[in-house]
N, CA, C and O atoms as a Maestro MAE file, in Angstrom:
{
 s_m_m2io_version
 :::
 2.0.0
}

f_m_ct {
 s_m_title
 :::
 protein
 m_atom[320] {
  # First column is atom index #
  i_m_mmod_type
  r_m_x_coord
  r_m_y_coord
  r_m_z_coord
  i_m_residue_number
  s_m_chain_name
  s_m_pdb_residue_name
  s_m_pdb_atom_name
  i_m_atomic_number
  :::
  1 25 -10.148 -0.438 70.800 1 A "UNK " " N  " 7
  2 3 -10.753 -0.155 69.507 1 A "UNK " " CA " 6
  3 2 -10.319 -1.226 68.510 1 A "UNK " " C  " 6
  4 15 -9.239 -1.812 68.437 1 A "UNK " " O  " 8
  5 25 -11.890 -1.394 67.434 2 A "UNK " " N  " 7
  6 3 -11.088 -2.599 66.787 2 A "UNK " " CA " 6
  7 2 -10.860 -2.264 65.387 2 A "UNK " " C  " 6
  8 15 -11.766 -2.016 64.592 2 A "UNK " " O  " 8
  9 25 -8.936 -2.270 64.969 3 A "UNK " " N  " 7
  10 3 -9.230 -1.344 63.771 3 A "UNK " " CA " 6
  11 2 -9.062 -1.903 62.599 3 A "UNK " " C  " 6
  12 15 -8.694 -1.338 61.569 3 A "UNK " " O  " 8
  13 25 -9.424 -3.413 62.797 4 A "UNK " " N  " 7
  14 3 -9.747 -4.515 61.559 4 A "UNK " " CA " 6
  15 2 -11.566 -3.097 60.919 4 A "UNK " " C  " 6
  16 15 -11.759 -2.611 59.805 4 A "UNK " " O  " 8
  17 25 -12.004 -3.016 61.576 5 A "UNK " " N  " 7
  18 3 -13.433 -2.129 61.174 5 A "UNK " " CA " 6
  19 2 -12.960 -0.878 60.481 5 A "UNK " " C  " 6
  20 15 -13.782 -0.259 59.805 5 A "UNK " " O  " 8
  21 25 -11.781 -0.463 60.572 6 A "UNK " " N  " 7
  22 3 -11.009 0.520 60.029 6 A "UNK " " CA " 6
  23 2 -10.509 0.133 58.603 6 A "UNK " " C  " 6
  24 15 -10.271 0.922 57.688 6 A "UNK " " O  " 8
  25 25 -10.418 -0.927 58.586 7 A "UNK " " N  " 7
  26 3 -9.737 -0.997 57.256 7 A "UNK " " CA " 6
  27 2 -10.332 -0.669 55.967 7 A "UNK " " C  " 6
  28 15 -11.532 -0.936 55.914 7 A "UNK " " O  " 8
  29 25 -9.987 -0.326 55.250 8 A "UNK " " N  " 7
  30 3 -10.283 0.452 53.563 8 A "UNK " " CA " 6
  31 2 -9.951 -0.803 52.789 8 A "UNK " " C  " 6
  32 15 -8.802 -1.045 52.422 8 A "UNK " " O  " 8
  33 25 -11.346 -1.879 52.461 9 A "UNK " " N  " 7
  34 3 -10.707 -3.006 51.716 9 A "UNK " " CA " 6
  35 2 -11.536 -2.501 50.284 9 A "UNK " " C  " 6
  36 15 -12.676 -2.075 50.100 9 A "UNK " " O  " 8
  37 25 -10.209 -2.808 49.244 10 A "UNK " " N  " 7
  38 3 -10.865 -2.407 47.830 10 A "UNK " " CA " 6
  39 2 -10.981 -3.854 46.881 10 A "UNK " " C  " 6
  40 15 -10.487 -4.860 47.389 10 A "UNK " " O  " 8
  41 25 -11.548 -3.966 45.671 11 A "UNK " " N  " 7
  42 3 -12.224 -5.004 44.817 11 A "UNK " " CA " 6
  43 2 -10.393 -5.673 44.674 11 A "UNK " " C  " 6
  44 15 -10.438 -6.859 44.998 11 A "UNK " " O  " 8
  45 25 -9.369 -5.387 44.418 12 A "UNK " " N  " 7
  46 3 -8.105 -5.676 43.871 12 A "UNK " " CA " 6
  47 2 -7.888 -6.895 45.463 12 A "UNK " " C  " 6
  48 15 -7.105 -7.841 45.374 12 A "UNK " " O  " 8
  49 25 -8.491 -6.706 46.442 13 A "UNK " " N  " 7
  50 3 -8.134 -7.199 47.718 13 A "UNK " " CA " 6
  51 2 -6.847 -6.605 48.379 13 A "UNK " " C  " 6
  52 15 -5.822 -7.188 48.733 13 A "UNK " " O  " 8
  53 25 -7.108 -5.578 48.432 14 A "UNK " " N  " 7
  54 3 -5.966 -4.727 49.125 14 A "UNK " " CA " 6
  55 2 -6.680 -4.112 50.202 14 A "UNK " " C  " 6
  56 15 -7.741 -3.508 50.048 14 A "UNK " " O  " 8
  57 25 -5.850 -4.334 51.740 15 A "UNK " " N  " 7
  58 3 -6.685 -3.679 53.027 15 A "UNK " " CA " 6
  59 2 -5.915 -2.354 53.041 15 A "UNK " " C  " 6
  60 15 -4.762 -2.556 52.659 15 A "UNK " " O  " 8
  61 25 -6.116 -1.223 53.308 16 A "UNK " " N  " 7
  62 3 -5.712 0.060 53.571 16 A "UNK " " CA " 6
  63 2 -5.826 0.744 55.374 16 A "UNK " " C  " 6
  64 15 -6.796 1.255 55.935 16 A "UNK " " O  " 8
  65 25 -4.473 0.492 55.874 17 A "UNK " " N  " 7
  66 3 -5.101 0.710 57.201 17 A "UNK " " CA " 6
  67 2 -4.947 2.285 57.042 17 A "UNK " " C  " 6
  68 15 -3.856 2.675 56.627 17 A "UNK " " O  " 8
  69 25 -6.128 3.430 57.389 18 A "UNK " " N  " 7
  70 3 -5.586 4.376 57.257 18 A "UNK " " CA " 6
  71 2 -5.028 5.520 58.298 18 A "UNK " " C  " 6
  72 15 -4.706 6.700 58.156 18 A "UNK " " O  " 8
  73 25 -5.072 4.496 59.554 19 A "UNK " " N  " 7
  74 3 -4.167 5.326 61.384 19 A "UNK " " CA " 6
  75 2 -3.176 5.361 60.794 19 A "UNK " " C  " 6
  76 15 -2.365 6.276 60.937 19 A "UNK " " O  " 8
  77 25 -3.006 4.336 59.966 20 A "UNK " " N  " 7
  78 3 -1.153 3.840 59.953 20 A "UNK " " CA " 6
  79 2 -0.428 4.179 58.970 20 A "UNK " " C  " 6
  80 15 0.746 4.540 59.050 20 A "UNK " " O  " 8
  81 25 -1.390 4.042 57.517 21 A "UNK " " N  " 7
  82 3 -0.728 4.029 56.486 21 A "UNK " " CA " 6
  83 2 -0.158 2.587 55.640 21 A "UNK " " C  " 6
  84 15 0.442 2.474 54.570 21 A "UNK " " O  " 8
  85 25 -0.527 1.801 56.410 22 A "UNK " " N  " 7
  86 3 -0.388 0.445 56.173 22 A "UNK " " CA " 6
  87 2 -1.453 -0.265 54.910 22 A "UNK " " C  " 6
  88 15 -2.682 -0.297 54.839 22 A "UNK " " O  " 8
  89 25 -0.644 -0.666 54.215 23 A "UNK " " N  " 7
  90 3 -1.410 -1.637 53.139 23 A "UNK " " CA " 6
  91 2 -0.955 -3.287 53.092 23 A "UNK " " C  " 6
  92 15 0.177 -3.707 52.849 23 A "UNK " " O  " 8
  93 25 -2.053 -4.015 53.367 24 A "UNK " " N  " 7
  94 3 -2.039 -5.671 53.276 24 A "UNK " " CA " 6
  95 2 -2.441 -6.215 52.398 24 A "UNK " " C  " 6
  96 15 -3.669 -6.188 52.486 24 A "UNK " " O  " 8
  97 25 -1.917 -7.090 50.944 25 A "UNK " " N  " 7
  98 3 -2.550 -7.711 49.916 25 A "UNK " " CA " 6
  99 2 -2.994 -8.645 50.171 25 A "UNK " " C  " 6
  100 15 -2.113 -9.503 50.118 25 A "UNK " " O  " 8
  101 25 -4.125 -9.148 50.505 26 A "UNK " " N  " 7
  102 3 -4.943 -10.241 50.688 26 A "UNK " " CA " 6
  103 2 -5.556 -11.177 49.032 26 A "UNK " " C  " 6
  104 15 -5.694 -10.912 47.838 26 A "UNK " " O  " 8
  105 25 -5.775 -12.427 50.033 27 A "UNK " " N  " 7
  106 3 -6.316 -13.322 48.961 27 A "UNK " " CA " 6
  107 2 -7.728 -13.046 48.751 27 A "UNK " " C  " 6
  108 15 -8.139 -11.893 48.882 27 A "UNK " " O  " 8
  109 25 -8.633 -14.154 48.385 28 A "UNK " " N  " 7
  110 3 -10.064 -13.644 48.261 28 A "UNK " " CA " 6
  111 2 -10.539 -14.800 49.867 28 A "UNK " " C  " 6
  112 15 -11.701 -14.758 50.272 28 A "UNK " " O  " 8
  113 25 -9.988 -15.283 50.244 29 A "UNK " " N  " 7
  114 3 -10.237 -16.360 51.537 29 A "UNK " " CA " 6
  115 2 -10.294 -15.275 52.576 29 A "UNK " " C  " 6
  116 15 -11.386 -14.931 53.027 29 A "UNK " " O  " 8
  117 25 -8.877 -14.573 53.086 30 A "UNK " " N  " 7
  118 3 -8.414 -13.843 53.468 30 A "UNK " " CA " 6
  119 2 -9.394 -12.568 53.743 30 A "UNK " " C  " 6
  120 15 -9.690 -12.427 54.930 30 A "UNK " " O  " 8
  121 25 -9.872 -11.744 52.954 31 A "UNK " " N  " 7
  122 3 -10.908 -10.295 53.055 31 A "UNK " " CA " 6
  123 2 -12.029 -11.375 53.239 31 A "UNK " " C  " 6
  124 15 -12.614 -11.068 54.277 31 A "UNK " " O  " 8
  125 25 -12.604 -12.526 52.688 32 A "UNK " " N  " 7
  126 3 -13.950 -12.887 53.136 32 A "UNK " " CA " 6
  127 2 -14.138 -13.176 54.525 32 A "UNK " " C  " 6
  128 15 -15.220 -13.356 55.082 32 A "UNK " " O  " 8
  129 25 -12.541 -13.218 55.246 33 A "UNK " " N  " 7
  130 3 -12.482 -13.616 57.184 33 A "UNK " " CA " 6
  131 2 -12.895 -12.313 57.510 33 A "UNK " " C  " 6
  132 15 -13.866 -12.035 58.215 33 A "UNK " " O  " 8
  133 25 -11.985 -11.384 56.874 34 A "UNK " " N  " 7
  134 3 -12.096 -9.910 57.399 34 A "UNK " " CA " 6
  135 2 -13.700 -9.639 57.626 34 A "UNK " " C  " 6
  136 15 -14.254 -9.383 58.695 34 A "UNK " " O  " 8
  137 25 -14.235 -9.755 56.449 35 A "UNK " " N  " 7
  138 3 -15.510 -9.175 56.255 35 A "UNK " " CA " 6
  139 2 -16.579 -9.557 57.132 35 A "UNK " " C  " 6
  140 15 -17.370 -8.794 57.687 35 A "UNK " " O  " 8
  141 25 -16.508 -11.437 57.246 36 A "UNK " " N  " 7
  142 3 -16.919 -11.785 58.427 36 A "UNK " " CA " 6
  143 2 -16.529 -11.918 59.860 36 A "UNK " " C  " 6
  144 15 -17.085 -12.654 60.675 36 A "UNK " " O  " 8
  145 25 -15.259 -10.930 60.137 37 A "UNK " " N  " 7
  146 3 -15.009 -10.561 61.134 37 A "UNK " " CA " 6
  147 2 -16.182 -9.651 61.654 37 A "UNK " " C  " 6
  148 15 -17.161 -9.998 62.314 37 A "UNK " " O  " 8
  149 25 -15.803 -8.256 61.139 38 A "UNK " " N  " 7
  150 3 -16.585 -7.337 60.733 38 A "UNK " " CA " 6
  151 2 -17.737 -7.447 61.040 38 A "UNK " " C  " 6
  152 15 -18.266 -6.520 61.654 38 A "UNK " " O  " 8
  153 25 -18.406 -8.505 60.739 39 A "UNK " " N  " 7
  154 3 -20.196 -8.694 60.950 39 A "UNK " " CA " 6
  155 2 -20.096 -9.457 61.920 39 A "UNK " " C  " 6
  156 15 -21.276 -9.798 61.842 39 A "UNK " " O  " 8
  157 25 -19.637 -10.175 62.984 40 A "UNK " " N  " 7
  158 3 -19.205 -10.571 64.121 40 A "UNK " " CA " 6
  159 2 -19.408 -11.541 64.227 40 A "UNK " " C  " 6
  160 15 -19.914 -11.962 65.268 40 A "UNK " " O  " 8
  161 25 -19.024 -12.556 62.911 41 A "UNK " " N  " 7
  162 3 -18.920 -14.120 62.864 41 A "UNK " " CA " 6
  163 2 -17.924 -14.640 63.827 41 A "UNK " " C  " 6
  164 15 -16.766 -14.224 63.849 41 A "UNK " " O  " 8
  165 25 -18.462 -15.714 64.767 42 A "UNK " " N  " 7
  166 3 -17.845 -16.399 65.367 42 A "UNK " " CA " 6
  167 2 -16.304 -17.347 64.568 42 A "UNK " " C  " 6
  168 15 -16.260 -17.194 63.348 42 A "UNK " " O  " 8
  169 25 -15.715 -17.802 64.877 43 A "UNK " " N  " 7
  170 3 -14.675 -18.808 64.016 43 A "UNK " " CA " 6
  171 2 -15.065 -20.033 63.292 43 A "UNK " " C  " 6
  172 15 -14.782 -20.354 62.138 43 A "UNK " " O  " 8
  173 25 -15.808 -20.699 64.227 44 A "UNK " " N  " 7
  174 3 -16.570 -21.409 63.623 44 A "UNK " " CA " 6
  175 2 -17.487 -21.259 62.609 44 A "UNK " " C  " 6
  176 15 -17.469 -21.937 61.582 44 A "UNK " " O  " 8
  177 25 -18.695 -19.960 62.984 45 A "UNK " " N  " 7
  178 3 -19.352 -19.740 61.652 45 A "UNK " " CA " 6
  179 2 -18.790 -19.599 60.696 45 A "UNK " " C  " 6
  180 15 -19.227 -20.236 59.737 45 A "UNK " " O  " 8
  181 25 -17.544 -18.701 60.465 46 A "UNK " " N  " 7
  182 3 -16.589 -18.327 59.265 46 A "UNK " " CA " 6
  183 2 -16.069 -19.466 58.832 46 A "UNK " " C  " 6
  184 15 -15.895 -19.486 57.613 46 A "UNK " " O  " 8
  185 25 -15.677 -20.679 59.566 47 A "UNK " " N  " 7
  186 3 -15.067 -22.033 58.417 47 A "UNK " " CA " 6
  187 2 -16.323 -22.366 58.310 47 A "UNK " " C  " 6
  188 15 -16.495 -21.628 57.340 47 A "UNK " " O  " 8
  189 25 -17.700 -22.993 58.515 48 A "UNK " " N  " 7
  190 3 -18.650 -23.149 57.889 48 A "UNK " " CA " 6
  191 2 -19.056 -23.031 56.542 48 A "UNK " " C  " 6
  192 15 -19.405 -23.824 55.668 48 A "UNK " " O  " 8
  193 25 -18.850 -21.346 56.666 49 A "UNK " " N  " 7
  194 3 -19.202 -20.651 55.613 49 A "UNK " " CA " 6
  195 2 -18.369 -21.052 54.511 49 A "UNK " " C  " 6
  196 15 -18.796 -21.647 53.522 49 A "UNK " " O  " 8
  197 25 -17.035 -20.676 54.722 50 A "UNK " " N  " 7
  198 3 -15.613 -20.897 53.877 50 A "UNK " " CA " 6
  199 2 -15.757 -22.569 53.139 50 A "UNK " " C  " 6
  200 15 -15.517 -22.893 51.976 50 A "UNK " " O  " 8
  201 25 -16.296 -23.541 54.438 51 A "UNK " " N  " 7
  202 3 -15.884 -24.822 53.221 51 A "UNK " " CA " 6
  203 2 -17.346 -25.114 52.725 51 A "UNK " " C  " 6
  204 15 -17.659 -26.199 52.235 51 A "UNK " " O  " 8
  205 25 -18.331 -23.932 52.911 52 A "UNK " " N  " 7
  206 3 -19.516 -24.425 51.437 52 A "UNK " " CA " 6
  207 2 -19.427 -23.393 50.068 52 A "UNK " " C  " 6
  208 15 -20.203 -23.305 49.116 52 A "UNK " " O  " 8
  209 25 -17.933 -22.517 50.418 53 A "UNK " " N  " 7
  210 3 -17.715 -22.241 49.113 53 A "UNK " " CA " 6
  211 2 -16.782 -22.618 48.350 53 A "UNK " " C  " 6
  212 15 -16.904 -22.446 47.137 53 A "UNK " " O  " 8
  213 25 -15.421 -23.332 48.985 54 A "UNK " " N  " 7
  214 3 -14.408 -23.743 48.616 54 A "UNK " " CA " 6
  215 2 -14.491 -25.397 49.226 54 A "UNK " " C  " 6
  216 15 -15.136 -25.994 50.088 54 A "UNK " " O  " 8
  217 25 -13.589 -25.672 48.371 55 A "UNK " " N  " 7
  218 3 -13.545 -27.187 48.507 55 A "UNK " " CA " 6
  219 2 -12.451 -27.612 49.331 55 A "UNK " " C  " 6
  220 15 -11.464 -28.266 48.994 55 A "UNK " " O  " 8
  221 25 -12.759 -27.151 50.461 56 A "UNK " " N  " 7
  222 3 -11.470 -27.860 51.882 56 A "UNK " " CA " 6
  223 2 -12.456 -28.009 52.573 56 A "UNK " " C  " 6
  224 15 -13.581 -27.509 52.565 56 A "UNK " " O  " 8
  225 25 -11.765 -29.012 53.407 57 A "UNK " " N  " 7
  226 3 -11.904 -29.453 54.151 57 A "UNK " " CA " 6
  227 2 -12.132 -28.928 55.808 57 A "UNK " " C  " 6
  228 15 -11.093 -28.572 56.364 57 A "UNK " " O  " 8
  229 25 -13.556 -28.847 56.722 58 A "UNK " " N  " 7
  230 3 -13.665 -28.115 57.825 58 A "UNK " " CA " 6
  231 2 -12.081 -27.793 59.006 58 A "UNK " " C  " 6
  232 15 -11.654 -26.737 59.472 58 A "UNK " " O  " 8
  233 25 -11.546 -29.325 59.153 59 A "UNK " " N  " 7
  234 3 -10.439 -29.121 59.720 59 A "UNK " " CA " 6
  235 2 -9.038 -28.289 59.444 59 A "UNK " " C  " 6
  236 15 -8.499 -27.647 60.346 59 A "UNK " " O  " 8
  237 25 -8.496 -28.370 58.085 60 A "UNK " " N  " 7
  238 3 -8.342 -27.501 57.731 60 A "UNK " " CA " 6
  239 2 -8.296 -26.323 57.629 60 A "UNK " " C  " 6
  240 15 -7.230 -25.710 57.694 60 A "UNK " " O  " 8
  241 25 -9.757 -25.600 57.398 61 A "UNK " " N  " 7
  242 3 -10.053 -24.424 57.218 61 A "UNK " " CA " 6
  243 2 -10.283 -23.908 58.412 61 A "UNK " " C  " 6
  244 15 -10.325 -22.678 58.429 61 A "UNK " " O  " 8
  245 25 -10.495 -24.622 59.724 62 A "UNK " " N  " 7
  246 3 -10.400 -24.462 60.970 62 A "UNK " " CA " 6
  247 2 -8.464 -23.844 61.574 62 A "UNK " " C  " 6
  248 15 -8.033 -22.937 62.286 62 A "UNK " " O  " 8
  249 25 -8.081 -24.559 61.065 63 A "UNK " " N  " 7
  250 3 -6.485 -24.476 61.278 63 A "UNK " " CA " 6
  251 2 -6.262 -23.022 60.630 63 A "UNK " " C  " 6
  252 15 -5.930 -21.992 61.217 63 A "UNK " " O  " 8
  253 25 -6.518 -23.199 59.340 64 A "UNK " " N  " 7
  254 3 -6.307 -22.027 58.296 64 A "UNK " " CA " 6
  255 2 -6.603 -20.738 59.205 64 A "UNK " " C  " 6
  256 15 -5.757 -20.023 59.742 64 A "UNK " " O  " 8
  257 25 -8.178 -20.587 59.260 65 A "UNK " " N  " 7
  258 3 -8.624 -19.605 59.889 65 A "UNK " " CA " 6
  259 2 -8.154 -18.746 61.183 65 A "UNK " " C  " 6
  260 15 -8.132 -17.522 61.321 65 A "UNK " " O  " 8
  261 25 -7.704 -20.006 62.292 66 A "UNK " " N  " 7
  262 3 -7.167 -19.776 63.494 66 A "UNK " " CA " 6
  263 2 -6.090 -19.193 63.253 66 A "UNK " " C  " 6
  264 15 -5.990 -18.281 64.074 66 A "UNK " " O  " 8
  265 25 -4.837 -19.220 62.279 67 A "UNK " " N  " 7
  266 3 -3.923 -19.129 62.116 67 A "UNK " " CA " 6
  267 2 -4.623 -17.702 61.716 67 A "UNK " " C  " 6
  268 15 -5.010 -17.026 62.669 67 A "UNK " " O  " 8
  269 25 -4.830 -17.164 60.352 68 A "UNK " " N  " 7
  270 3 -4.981 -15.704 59.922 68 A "UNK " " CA " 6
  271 2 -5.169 -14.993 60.997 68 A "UNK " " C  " 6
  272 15 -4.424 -14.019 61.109 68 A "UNK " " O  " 8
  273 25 -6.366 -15.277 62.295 69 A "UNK " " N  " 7
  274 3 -7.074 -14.202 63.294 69 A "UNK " " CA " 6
  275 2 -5.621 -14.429 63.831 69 A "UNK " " C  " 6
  276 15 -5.036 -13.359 63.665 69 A "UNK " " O  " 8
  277 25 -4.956 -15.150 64.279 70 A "UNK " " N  " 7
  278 3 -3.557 -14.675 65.128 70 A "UNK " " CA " 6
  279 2 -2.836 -13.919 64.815 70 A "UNK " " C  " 6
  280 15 -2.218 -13.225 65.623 70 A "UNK " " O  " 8
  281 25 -2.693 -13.828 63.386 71 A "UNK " " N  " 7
  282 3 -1.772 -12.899 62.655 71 A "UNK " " CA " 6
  283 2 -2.248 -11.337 62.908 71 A "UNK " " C  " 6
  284 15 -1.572 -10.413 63.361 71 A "UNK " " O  " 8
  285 25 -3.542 -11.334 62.497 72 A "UNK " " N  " 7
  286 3 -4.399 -10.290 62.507 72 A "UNK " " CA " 6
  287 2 -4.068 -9.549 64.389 72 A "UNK " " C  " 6
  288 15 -3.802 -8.362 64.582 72 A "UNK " " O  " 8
  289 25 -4.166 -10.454 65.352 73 A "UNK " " N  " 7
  290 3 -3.823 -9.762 66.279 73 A "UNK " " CA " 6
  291 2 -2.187 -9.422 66.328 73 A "UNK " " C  " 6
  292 15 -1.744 -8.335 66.696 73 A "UNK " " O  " 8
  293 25 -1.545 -10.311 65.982 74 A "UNK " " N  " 7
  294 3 0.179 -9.855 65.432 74 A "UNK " " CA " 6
  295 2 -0.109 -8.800 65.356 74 A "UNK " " C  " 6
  296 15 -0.227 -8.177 66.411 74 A "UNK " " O  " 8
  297 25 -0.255 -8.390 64.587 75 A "UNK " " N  " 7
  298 3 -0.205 -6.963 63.320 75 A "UNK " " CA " 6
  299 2 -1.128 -5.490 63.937 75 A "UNK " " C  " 6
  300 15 -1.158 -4.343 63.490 75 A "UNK " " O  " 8
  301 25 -1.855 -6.143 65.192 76 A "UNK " " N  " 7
  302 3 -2.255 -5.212 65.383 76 A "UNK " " CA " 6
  303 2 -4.087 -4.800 65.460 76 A "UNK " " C  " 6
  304 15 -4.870 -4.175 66.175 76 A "UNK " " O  " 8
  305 25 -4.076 -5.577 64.279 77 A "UNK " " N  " 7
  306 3 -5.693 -5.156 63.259 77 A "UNK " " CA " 6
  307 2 -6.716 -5.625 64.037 77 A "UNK " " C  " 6
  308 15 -7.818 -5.470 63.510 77 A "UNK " " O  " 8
  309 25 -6.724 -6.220 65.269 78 A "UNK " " N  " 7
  310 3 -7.344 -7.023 65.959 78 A "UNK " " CA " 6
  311 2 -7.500 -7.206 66.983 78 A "UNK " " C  " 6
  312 15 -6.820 -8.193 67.265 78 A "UNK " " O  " 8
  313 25 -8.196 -6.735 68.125 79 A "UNK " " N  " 7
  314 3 -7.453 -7.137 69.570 79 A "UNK " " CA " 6
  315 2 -8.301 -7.843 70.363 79 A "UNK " " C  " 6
  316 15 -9.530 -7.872 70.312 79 A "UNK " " O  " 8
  317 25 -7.624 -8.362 71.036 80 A "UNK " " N  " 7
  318 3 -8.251 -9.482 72.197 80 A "UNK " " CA " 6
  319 2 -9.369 -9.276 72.677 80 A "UNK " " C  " 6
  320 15 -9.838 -10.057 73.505 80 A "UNK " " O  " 8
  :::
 }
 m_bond[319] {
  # First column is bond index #
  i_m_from
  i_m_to
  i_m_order
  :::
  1 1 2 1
  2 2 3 1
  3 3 4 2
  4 3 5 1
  5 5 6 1
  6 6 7 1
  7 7 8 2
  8 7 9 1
  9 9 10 1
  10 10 11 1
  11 11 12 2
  12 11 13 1
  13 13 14 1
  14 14 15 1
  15 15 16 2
  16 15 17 1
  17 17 18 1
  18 18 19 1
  19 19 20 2
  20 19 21 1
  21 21 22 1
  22 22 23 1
  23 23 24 2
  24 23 25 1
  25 25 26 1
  26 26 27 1
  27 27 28 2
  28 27 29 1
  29 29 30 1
  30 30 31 1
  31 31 32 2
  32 31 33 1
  33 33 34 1
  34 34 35 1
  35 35 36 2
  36 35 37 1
  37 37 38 1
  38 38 39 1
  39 39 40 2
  40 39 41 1
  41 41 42 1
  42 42 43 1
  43 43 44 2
  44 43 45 1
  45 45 46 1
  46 46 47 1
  47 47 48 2
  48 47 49 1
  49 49 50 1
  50 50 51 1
  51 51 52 2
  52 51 53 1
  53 53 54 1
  54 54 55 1
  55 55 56 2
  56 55 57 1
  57 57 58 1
  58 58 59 1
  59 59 60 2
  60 59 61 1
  61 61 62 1
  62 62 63 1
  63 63 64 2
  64 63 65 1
  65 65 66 1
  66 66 67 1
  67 67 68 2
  68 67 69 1
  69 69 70 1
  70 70 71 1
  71 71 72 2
  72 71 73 1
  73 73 74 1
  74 74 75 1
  75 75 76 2
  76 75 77 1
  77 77 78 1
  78 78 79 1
  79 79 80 2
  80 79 81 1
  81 81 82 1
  82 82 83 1
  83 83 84 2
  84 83 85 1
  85 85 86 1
  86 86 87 1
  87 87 88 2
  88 87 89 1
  89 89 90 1
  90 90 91 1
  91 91 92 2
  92 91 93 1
  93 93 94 1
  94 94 95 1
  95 95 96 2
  96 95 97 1
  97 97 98 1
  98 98 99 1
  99 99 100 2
  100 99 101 1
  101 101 102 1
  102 102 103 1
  103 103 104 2
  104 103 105 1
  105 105 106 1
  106 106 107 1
  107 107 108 2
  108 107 109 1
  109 109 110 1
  110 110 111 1
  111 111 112 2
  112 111 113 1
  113 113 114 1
  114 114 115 1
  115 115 116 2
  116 115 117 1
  117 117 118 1
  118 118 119 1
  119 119 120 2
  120 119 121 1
  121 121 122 1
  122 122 123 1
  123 123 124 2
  124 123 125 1
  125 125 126 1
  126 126 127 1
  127 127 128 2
  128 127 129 1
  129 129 130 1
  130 130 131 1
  131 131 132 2
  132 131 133 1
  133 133 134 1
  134 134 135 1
  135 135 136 2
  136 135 137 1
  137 137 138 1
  138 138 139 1
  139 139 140 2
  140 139 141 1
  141 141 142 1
  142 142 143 1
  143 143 144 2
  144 143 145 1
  145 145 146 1
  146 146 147 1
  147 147 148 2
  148 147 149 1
  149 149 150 1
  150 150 151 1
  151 151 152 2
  152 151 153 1
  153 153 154 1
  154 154 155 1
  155 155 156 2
  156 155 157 1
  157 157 158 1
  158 158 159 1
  159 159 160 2
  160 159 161 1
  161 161 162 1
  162 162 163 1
  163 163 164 2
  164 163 165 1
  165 165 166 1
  166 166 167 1
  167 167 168 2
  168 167 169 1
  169 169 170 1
  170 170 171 1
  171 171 172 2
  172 171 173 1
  173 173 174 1
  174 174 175 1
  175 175 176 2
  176 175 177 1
  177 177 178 1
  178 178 179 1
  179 179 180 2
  180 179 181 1
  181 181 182 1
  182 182 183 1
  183 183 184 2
  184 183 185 1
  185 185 186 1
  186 186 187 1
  187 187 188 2
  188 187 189 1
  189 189 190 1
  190 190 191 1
  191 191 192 2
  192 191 193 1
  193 193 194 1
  194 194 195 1
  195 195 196 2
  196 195 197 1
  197 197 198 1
  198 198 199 1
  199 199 200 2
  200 199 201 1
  201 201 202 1
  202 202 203 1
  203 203 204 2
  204 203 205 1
  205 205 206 1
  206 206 207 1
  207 207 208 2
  208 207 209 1
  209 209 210 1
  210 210 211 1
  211 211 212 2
  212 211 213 1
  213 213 214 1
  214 214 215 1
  215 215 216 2
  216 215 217 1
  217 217 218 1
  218 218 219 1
  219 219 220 2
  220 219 221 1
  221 221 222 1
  222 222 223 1
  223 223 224 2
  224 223 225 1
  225 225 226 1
  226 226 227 1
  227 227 228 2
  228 227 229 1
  229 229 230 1
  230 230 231 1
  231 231 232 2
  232 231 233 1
  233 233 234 1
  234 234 235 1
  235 235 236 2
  236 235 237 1
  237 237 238 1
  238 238 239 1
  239 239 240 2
  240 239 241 1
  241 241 242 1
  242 242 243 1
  243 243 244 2
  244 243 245 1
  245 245 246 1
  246 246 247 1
  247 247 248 2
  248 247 249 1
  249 249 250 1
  250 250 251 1
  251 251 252 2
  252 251 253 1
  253 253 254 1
  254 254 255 1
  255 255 256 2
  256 255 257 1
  257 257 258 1
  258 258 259 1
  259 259 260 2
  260 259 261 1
  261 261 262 1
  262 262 263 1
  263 263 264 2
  264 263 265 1
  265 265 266 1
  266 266 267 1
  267 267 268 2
  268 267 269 1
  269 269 270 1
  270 270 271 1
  271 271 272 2
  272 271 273 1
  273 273 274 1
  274 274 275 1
  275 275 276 2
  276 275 277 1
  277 277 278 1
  278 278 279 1
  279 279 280 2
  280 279 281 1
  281 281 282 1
  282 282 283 1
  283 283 284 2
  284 283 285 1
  285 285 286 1
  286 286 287 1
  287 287 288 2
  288 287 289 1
  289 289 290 1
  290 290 291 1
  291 291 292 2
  292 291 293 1
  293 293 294 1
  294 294 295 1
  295 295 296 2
  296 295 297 1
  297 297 298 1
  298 298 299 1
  299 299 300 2
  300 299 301 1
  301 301 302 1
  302 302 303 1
  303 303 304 2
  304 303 305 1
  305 305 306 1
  306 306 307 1
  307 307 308 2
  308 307 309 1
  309 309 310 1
  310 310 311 1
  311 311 312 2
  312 311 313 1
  313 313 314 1
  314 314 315 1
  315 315 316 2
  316 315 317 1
  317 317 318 1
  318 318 319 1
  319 319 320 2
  :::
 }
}
């Protein structure tokens, strides 16, 4: 089960896991991965997206990105 789809994300950028009880303060970069997790953006589509709204750089935001989804499986929110 994937319980990144679980999460309770509110306007402040706060994720609410609610199995757990767990709360994650996210940036606005951060919930826009989530969200396009969620809708079942590939990694690639999601830095696409990310550097025609922000001003980095694809490689970068490639690194960036890879790094958050790892965490995300860290933690749980995410699974293989």
């Amino acid at each position: 089960m994937n319980i990144l789809n679980q999460l309770v994300l509110d306007e402040n950028n706060i994720a609410f896991n609610p199995m757990m009880g767990n709360s994650y303060q996210l940036n606005d970069i951060s919930k826009e991965i989530i969200v396009s997790l969620r809708e079942g953006k590939t990694k690639d589509e999601i830095v696409k997206e990310l550097s025609s709204s922000y001003d980095i750089d694809e490689n970068t935001l490639f690194i960036d990105v890879s790094d958050f989804i790892s965490k995300l499986h860290i933690y749980g929110l995410l699974l293989w």
